[in-house]
BAFI-3210 file (N, C-alpha, C; in Angstrom, 3 decimals, decimal comma, padded with zeros to 6 digits):
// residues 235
n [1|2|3|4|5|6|7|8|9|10|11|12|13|14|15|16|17|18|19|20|21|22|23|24|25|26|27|28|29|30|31|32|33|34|35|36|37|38|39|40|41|42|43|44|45|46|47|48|49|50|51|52|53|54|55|56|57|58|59|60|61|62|63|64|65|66|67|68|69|70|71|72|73|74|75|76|77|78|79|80|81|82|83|84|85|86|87|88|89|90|91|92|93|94|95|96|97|98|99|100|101|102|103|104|105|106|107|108|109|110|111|112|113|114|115|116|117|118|119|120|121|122|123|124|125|126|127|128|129|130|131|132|133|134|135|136|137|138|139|140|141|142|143|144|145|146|147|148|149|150|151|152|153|154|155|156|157|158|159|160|161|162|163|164|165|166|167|168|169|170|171|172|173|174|175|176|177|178|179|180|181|182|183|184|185|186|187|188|189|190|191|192|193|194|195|196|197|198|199|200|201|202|203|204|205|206|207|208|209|210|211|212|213|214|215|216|217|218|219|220|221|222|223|224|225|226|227|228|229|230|231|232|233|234|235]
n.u [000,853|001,137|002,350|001,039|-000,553|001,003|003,641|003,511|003,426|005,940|007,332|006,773|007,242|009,918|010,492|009,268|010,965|013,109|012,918|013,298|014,007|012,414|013,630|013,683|010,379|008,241|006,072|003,636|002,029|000,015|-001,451|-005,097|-006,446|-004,591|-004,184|-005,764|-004,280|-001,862|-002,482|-001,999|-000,464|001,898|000,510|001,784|004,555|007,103|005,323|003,812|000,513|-001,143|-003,178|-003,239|-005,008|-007,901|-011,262|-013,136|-015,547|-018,048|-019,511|-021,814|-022,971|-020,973|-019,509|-016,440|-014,892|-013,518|-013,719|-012,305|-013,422|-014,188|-011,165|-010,012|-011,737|-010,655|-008,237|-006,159|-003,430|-002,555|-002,640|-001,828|-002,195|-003,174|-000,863|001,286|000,792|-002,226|-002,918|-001,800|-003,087|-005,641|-006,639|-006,742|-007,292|-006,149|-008,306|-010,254|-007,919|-008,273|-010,063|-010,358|-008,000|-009,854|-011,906|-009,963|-008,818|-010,980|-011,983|-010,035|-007,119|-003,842|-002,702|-000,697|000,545|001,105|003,296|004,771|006,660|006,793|009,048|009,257|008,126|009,637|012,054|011,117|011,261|009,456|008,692|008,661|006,255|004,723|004,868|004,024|001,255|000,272|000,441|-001,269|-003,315|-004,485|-004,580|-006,144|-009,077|-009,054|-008,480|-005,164|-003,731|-003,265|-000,240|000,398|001,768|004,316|005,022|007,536|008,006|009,544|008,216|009,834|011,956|010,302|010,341|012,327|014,790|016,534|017,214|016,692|018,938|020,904|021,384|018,885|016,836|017,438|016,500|014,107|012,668|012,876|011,801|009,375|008,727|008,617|006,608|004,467|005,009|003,599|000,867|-000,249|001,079|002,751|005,549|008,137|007,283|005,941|006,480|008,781|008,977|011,025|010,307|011,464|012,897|014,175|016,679|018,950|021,776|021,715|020,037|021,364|022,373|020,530|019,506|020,522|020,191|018,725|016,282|014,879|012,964|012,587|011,737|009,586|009,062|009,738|010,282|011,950|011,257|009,770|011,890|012,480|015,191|016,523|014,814|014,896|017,309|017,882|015,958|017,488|019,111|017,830|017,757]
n.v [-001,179|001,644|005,089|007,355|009,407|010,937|009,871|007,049|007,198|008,902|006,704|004,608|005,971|006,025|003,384|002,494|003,680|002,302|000,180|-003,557|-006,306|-008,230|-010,524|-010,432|-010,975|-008,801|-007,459|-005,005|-004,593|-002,598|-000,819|-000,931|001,307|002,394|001,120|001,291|004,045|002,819|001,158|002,841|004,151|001,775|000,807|000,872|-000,527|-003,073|-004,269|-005,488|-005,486|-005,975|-007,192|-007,021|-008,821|-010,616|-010,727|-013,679|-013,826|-013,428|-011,468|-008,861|-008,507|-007,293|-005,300|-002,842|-005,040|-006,452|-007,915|-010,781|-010,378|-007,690|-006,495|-008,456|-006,800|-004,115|-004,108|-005,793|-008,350|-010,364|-011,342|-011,305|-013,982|-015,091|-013,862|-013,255|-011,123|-010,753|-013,564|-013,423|-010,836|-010,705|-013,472|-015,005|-018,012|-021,792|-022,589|-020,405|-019,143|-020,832|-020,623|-018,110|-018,490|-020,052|-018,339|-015,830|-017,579|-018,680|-016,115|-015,094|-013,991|-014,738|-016,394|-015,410|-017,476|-017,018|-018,844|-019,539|-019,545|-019,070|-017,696|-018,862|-021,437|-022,781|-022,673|-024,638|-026,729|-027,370|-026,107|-027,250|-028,837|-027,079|-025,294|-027,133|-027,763|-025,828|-025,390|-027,944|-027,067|-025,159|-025,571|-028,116|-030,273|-028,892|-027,948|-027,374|-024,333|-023,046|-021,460|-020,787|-019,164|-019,629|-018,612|-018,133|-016,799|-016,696|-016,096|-015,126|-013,532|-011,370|-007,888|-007,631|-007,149|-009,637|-012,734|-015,170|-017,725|-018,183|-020,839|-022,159|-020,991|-022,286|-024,746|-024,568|-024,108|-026,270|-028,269|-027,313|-027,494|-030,271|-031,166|-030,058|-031,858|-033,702|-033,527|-034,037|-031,937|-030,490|-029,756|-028,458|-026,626|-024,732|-021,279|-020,283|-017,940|-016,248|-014,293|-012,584|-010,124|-009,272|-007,574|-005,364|-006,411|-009,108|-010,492|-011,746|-014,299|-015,472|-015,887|-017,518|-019,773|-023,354|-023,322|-021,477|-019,054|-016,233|-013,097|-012,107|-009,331|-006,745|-004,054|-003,108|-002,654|-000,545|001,462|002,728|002,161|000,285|-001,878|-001,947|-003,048|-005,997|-006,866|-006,614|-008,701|-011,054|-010,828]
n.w [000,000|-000,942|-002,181|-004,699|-006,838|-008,529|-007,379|-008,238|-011,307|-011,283|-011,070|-012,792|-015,133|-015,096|-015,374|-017,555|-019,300|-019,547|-019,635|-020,124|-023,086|-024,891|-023,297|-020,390|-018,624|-017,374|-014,146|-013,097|-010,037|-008,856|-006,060|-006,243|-006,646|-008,680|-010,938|-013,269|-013,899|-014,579|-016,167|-018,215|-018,619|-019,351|-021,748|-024,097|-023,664|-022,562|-020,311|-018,003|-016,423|-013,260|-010,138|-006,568|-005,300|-005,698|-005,442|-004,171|-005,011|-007,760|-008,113|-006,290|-002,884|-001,688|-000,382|-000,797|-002,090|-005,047|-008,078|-010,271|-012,622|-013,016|-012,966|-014,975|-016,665|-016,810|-017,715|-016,954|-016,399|-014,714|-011,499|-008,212|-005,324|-001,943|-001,060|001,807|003,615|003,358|004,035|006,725|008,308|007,099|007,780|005,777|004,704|003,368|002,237|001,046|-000,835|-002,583|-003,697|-004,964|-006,725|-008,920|-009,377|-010,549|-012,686|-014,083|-015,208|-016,662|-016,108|-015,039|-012,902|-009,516|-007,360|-004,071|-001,536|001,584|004,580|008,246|010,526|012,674|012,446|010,498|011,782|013,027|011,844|010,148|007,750|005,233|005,146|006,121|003,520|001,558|002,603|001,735|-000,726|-001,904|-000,533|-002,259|-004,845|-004,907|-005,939|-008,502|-011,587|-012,837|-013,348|-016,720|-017,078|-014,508|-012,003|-009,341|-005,916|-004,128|-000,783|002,093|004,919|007,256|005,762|005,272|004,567|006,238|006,166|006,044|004,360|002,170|001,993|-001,309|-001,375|000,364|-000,797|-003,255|-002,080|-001,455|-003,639|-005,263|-004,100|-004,083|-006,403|-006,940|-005,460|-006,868|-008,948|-008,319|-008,109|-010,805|-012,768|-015,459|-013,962|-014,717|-016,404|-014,844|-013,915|-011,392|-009,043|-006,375|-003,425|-001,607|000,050|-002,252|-004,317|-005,977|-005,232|-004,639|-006,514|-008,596|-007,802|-006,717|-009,497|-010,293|-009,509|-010,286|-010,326|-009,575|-011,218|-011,034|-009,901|-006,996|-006,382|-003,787|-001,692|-003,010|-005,477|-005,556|-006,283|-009,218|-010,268|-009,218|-009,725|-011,847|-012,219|-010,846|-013,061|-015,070|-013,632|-013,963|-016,965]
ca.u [000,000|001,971|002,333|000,397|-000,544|002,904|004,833|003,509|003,589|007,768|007,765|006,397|008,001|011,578|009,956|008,994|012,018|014,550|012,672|014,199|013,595|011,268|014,439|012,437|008,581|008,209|004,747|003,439|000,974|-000,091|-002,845|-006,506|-006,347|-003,600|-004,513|-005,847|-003,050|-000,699|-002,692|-002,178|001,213|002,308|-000,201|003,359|005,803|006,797|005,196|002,365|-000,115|-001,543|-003,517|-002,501|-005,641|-009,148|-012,375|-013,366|-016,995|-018,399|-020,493|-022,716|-022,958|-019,855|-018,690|-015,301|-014,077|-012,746|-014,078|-011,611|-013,954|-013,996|-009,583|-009,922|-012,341|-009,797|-007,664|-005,290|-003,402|-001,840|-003,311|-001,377|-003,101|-002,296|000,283|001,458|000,105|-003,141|-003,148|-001,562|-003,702|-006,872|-006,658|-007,089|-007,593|-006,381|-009,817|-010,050|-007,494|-008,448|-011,801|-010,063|-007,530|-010,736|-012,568|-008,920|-008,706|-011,912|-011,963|-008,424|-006,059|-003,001|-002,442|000,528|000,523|001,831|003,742|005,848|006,540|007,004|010,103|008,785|007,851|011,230|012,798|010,520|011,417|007,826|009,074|008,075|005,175|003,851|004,705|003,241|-000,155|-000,751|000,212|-002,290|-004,804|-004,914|-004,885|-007,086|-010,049|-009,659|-007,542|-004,501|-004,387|-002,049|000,741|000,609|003,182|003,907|005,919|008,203|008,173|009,565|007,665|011,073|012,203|009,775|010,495|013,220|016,244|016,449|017,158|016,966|020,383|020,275|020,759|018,172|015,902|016,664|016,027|012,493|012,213|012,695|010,336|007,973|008,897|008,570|005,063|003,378|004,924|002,415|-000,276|-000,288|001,638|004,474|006,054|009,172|006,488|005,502|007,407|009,058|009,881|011,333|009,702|011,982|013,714|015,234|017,701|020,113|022,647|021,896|019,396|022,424|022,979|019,315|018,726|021,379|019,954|018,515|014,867|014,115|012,872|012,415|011,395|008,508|009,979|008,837|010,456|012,902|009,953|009,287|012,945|012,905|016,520|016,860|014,085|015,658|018,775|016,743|015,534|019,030|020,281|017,158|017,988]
ca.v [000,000|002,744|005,797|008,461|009,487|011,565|009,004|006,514|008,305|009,130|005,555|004,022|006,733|005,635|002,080|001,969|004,877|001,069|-001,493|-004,741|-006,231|-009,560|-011,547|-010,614|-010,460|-007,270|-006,655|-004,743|-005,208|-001,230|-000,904|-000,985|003,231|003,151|000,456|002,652|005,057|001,939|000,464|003,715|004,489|000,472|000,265|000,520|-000,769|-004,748|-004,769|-006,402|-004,801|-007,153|-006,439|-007,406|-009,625|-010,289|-011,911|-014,974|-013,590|-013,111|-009,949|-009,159|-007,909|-007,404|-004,039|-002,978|-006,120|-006,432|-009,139|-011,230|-010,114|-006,161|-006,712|-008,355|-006,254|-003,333|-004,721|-006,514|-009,634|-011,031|-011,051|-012,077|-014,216|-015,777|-013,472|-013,405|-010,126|-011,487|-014,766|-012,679|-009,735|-010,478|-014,245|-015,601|-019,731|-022,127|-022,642|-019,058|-018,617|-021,819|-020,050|-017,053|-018,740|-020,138|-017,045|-015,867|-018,344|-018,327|-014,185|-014,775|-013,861|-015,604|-016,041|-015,749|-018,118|-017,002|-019,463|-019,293|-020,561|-017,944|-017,842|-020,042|-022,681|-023,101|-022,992|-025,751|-028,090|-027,350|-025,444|-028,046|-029,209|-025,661|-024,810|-027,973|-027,949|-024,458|-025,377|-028,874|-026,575|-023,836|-026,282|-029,121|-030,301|-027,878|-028,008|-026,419|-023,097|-022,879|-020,230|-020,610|-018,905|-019,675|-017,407|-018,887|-015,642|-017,020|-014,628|-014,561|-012,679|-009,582|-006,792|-007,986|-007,158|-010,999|-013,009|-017,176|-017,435|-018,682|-022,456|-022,482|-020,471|-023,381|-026,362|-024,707|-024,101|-027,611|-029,159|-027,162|-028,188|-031,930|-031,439|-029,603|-032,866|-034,820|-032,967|-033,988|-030,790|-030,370|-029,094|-027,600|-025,503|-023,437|-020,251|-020,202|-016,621|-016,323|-013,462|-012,001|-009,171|-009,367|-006,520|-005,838|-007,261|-010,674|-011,352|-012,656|-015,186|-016,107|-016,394|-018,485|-021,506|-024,108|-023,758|-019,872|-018,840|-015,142|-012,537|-011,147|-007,869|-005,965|-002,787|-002,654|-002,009|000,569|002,570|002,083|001,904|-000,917|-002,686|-002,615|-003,748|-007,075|-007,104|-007,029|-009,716|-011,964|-010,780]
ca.w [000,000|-001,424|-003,698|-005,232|-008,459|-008,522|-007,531|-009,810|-012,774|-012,055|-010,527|-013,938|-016,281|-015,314|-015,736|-019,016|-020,509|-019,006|-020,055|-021,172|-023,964|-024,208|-022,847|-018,997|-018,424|-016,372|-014,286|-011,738|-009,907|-007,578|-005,334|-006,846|-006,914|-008,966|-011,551|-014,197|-014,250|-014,102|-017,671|-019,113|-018,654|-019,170|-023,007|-025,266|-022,805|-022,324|-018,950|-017,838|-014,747|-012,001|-009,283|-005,750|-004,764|-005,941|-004,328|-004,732|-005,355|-009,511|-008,144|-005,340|-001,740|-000,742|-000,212|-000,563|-002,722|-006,323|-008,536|-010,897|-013,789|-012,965|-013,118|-016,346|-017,892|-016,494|-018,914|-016,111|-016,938|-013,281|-010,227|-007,276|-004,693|-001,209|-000,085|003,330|004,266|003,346|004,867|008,223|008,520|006,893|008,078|004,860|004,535|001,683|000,937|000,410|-001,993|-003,575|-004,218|-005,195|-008,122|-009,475|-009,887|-010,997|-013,742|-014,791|-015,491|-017,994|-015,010|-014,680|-010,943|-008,898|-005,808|-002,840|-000,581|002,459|005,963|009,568|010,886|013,921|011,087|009,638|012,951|014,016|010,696|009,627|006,507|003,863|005,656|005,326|002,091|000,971|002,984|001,409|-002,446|-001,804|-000,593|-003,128|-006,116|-004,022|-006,342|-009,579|-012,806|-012,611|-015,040|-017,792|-017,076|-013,143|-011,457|-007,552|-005,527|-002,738|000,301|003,457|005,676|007,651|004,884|004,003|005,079|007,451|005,389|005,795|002,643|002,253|001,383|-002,403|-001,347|000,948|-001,243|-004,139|-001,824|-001,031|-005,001|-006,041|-003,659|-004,720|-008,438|-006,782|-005,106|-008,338|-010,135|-007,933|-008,862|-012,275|-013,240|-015,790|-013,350|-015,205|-017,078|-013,989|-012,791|-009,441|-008,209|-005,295|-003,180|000,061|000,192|-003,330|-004,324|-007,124|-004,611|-004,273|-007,156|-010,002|-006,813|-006,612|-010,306|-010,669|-009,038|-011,212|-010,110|-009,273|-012,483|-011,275|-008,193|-006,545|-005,896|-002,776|-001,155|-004,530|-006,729|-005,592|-006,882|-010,327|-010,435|-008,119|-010,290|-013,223|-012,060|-010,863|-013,917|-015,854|-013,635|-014,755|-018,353]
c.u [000,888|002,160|001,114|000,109|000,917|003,888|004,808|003,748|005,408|008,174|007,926|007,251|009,090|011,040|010,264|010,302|012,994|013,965|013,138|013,636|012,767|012,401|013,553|010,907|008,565|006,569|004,845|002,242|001,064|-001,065|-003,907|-006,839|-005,807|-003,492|-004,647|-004,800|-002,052|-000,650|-002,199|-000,607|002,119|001,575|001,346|004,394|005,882|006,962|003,697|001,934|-001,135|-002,026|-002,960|-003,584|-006,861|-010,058|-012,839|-015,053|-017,273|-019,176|-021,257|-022,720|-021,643|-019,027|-017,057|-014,237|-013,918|-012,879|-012,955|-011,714|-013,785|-012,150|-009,286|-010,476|-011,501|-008,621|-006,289|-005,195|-003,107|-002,788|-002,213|-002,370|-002,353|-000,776|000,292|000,818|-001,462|-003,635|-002,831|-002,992|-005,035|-007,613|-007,234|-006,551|-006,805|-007,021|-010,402|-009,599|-007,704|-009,560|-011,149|-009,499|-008,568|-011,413|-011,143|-008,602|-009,737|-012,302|-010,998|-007,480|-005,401|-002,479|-001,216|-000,017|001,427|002,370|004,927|005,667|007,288|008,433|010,259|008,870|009,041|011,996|012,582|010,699|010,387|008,103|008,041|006,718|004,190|003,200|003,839|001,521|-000,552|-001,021|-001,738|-003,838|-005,620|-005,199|-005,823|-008,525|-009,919|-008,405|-006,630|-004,238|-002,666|-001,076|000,790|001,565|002,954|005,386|006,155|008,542|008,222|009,131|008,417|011,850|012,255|009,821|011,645|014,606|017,059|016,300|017,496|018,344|019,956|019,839|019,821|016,867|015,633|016,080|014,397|012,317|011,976|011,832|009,423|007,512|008,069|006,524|004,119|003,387|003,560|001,231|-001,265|000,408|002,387|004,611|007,135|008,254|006,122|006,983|007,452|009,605|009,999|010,906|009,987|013,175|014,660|015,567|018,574|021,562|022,997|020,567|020,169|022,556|022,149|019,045|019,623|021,285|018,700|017,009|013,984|014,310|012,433|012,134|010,118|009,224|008,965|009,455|011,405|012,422|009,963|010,895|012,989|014,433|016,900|015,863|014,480|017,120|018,490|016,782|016,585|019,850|019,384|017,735|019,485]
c.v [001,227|003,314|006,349|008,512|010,066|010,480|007,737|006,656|008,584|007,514|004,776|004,651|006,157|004,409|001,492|003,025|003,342|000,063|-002,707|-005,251|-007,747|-010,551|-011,818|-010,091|-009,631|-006,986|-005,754|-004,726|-003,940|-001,646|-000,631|000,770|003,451|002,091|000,927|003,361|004,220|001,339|001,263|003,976|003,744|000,145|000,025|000,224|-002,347|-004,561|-004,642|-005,451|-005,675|-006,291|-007,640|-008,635|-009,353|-011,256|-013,218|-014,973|-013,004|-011,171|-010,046|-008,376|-007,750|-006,547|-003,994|-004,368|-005,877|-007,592|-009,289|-010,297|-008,499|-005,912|-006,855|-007,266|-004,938|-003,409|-005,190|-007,924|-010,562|-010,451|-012,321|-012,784|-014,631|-015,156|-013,347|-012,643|-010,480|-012,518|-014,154|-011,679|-009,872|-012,526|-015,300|-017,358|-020,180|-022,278|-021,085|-018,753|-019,706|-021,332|-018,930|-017,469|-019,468|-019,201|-016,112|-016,024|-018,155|-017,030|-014,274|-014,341|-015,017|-014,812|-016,485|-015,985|-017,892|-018,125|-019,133|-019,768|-018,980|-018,739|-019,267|-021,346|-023,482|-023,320|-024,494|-027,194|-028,287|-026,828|-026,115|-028,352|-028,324|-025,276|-025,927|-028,086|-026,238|-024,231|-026,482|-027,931|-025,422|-024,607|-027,393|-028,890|-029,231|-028,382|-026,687|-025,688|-023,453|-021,554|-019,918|-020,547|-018,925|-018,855|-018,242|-017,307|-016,096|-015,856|-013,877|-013,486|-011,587|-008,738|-006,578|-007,194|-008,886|-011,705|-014,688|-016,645|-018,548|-020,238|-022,478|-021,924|-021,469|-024,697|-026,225|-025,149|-025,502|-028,434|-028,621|-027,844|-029,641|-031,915|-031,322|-030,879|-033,824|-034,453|-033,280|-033,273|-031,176|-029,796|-028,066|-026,575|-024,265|-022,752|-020,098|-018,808|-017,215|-014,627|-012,880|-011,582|-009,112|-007,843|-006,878|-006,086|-008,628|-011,143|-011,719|-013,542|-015,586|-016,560|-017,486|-019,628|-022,114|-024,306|-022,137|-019,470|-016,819|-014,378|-011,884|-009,903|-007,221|-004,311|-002,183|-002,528|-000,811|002,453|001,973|001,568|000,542|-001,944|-003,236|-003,521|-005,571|-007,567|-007,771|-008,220|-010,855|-012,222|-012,097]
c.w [000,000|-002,349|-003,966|-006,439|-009,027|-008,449|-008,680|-011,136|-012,999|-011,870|-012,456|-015,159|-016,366|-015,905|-017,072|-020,110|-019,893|-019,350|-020,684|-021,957|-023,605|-023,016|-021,229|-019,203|-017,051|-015,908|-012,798|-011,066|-008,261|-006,939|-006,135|-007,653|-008,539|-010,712|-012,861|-014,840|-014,806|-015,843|-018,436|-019,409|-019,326|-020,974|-023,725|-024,619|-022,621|-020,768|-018,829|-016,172|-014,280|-011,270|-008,262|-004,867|-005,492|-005,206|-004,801|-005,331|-007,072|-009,266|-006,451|-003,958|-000,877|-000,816|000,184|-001,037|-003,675|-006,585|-009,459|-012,166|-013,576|-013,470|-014,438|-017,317|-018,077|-017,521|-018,457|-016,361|-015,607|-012,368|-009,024|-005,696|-003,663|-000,481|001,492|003,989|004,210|003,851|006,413|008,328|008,223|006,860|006,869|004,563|003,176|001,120|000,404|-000,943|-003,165|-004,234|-005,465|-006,971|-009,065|-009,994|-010,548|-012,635|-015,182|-015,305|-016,737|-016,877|-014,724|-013,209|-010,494|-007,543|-004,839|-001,599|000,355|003,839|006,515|009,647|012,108|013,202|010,692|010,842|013,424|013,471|010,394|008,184|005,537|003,821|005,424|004,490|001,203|001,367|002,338|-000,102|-002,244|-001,390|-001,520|-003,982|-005,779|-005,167|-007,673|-010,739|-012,483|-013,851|-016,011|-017,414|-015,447|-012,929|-009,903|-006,889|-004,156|-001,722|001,602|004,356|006,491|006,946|004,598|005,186|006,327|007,266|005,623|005,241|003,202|001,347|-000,556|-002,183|-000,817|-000,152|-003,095|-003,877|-002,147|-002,748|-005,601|-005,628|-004,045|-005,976|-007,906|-006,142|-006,190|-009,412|-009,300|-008,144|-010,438|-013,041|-014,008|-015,157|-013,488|-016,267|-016,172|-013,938|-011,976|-009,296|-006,831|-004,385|-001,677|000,319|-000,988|-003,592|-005,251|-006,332|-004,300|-005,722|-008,636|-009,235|-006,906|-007,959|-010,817|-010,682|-010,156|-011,126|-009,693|-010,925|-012,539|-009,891|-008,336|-005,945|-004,969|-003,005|-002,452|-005,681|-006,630|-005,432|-008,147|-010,895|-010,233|-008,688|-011,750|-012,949|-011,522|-012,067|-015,432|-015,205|-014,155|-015,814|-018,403]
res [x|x|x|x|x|x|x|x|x|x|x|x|x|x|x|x|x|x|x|x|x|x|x|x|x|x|x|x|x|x|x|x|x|x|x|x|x|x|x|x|x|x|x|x|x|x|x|x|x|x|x|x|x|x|x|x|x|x|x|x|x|x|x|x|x|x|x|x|x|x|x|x|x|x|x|x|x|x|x|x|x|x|x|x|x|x|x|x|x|x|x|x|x|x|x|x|x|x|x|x|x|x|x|x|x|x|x|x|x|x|x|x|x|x|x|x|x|x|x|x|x|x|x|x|x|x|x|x|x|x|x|x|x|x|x|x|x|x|x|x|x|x|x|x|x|x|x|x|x|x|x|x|x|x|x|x|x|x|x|x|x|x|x|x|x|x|x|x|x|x|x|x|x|x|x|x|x|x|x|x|x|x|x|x|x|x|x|x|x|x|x|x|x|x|x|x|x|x|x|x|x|x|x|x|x|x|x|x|x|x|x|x|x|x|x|x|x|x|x|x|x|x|x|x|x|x|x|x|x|x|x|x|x|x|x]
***
């Protein structure tokens, strides 16, 4: 939750005057406000605009939500779901977001899945256990979409200045790879970002590993400088 019309506008300008070329897929994904401004700015630029959550509801009584279908018709391609702040703060379930990447899917929104384990979690050798009871419950009972991307954010991580060191941040990656194969999944078809505390300091180290296929960028989004440079170590 951050930013203005001002700041967006120089945020996005640098954005799209650095953009790389197709080699990285570039989105962003502002607050609901800022959406709009975000399409407009973003129409001739290779970057894609996401929103940061939508409801699991088609329409209806429920003030203060954001349907899948309102996003798409917005002319939004991503929608991220399942993030931490979400599951923390607004106590959101896997049957929740399992609802959610359905209504998601079904709209034309390719959804980014949020996963991650507390610091407590990982301490406790719960890690996997976690991350796995929260993929199984988001995908639980539905077809999985074409172009699903899942986002690994140890919650230890955000906002900490606290980074999975790369190995640790490819063990998680590959189990994930290994659970989605049980699923039915090609599994080497999905995208794995990795989503905690990335920085053009350590993400040529992160993309290096053989199973992070990219980042959820937080607090380094929001300098375009520091986003592109990300972006160039993807490239």
């Amino acid at each position: 939750m951050h930013g203005s019309r001002d700041s967006v506008a120089a945020l996005l300008g640098n954005l799209v005057a650095g953009a790389t070329a197709d080699a990285v897929q570039m989105a962003v994904c502002p607050a609901y406000v800022h959406l709009a401004q975000a399409l407009e700015l973003c129409a001739d630029a290779n970057i894609a605009v996401g929103a940061q959550d939508c409801s699991q509801a088609t329409s209806g009584a429920y003030t203060g939500e954001v349907s899948a279908e309102m996003l798409a018709d917005l002319g939004c391609d991503w929608v991220i779901l399942g993030h931490s702040e979400r599951r923390a703060y607004h106590n959101e379930s896997d049957e929740l977001i399992a609802a959610k990447l359905a209504a998601a899917v079904n709209a034309g929104l390719k959804p980014i899945l949020c996963v991650g384990e507390t610091r407590g979690q990982r301490e406790a050798g719960e890690a996997e256990s976690v991350v796995a009871t929260q993929l199984q419950g988001a995908l639980q009972g539905q077809e999985i979409p074409a172009g699903l991307v899942v986002a690994y954010e140890p919650v230890w991580a955000i906002g900490t200045g606290l980074t999975a060191t790369p190995e640790q941040a490819q063990e998680m990656h590959a189990f994930i790879r290994r659970e989605l194969g049980q699923h039915g999944v090609d599994a080497q078809a999905v995208r794995l970002l990795y989503g905690g505390s990335v920085k053009p300091g350590n993400a040529k180290d992160l993309f290096a590993q053989p199973d992070i296929d990219g980042a959820l960028v937080g607090g380094a989004a929001l300098v375009a400088e520091d986003f592109q440079a990300i972006a160039e170590a993807a490239a």
